[in-house]
C-alpha positions as CSV (number, residue, x, y, z in Angstrom):
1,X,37.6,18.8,8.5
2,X,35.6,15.7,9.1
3,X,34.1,15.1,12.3
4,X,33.2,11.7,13.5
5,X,30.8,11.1,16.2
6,X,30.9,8.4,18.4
7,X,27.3,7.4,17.5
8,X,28.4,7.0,14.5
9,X,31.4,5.1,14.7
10,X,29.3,2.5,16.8
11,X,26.5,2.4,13.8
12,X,29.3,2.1,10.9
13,X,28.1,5.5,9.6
14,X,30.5,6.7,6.8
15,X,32.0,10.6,8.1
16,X,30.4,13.1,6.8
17,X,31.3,16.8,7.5
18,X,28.8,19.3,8.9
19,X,27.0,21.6,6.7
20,X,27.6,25.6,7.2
21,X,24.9,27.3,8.0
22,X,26.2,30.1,5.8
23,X,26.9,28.0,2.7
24,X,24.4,26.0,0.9
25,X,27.3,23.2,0.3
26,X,26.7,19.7,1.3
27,X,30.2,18.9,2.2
28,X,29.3,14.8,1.6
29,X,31.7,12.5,-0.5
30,X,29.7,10.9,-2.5
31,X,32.5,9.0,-3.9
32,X,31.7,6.3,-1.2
33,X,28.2,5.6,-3.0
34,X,27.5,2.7,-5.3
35,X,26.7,3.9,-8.5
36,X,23.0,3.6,-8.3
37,X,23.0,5.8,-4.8
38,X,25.7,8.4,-6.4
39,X,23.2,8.9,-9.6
40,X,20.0,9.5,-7.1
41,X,22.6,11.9,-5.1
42,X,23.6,13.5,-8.2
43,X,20.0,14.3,-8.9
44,X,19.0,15.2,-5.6
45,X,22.3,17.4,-5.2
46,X,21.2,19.5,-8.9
47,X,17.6,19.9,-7.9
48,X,18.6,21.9,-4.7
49,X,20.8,24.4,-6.4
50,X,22.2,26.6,-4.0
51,X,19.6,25.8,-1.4
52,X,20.5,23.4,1.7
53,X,18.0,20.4,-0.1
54,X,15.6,20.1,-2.5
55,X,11.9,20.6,-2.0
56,X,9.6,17.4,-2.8
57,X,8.2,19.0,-5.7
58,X,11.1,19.6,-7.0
59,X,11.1,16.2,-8.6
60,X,9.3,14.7,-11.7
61,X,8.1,11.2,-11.3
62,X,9.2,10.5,-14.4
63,X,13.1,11.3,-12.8
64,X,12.8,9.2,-10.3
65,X,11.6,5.9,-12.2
66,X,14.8,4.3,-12.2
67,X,15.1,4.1,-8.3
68,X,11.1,3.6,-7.6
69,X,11.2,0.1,-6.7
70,X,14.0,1.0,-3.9
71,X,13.1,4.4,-3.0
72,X,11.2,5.5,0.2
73,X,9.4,8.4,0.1
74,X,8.8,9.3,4.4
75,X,7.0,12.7,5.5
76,X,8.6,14.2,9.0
77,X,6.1,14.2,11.1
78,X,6.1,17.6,13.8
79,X,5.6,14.8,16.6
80,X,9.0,13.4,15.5
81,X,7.9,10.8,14.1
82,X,8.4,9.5,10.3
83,X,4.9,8.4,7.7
84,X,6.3,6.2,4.7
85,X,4.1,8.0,2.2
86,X,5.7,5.7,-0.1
87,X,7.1,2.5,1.0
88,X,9.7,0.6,-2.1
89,X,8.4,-2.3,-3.4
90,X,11.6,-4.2,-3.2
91,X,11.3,-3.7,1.1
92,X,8.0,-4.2,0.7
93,X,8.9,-7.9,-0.8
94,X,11.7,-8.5,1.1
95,X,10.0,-7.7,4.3
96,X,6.6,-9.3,2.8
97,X,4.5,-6.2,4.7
98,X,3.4,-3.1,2.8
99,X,4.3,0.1,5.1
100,X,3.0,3.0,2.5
101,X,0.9,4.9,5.1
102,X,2.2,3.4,8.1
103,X,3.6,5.4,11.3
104,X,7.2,4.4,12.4
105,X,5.9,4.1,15.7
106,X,3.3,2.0,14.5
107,X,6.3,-0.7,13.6
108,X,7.3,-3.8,15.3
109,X,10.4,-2.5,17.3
110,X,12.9,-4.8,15.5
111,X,16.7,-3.8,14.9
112,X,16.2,-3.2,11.3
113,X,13.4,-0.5,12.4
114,X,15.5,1.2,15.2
115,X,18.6,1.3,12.9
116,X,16.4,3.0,9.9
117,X,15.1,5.6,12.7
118,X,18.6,6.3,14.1
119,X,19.3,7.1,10.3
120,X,16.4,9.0,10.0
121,X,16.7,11.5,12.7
122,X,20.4,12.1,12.3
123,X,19.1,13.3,8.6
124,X,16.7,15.1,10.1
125,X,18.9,17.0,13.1
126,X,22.0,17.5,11.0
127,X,20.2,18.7,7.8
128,X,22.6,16.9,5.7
129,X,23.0,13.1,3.4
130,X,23.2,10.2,5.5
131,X,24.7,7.0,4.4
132,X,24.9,4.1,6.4
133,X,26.4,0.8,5.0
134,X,24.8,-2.8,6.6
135,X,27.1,-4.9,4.3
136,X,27.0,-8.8,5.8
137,X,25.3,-8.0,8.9
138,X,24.0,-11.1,11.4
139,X,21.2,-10.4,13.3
140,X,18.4,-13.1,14.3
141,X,20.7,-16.3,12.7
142,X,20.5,-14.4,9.1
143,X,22.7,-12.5,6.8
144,X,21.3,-9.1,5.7
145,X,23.3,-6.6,3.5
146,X,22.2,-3.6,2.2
147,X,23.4,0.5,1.8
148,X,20.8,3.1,2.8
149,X,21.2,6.9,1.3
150,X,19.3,9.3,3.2
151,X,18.3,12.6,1.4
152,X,16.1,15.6,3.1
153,X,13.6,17.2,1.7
154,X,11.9,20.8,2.3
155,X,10.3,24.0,1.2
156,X,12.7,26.2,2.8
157,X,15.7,26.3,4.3
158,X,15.0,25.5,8.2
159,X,12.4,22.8,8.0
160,X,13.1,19.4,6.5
161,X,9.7,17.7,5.6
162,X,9.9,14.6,3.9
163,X,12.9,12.1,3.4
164,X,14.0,10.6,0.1
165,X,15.6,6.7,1.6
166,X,17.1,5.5,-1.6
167,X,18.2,1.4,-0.6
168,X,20.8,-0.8,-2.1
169,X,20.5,-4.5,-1.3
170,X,23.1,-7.0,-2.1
171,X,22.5,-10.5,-2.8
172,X,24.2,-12.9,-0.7
């Protein structure tokens, strides 16, 4: 049964269902992913098995080459907040700031940082893939448009430490 939350209706988050704590499923359509995000899913959802998600060293580098220049790489912080311990080089450009080794809190409090944070911690909180597509969005008298995959990441299966934040921009 899919359950959709009000928050998430207002952020034009695609439903997802909630994962059983007694089942290692990820109950996530990935059918709704472009094909880029559905591959890094694909990867992320064989690396954790039958566990909840993946642990961070679960991955080559050499696997993750074809996303590296849109993939985020963001350590969970126990204060609550999020450390891009890898920042993608196409935000990077896009934004034209480096954030590898920057603080969340640390950022300008623009939309486009509060909407990656309200992604975030919903990843975080429900333990489970978030996707959130900002297709033709207007904000500040420009167009953005881009799909965000979030994936978590940890050691066992209570604690989530780091974030995979694979991005898909559009060109428009």
């Amino acid at each position: 049964m899919v359950t959709l939350r009000r928050r998430e209706r207002h952020l034009n988050l695609r439903p997802t269902l909630k994962l059983s704590s007694s089942s290692a499923k990820v109950m996530f359509d990935p059918s709704i992913l472009p094909p880029s995000q559905r591959k890094f899913f694909d990867l992320w959802n064989g690396k954790r098995a039958r566990r909840r998600f993946p642990a961070r060293g679960d991955f080559l580098f050499e696997e993750l080459a074809p996303w590296l220049e849109r993939l985020h790489l963001i350590e969970v912080l126990p204060d609550g907040d999020f450390l891009f311990r890898v920042f993608a080089t196409r935000s990077a450009i896009r934004l034209d700031q480096e954030n590898t080794g920057r603080r969340m809190s640390e950022m300008p409090k623009t939309w486009i940082v509060t909407d990656a944070m309200t992604d975030y911690r919903h990843a975080v909180a429900a333990a489970e893939p978030v996707f959130a597509d900002r297709s033709r969005r207007h904000e500040d008298s420009r167009l953005y448009s881009w799909k965000r995959l979030v994936l978590p990441l940890g050691r066992d299966e209570t604690a989530i430490d780091h974030l995979f934040v694979c991005l898909e921009y559009d060109f428009i």
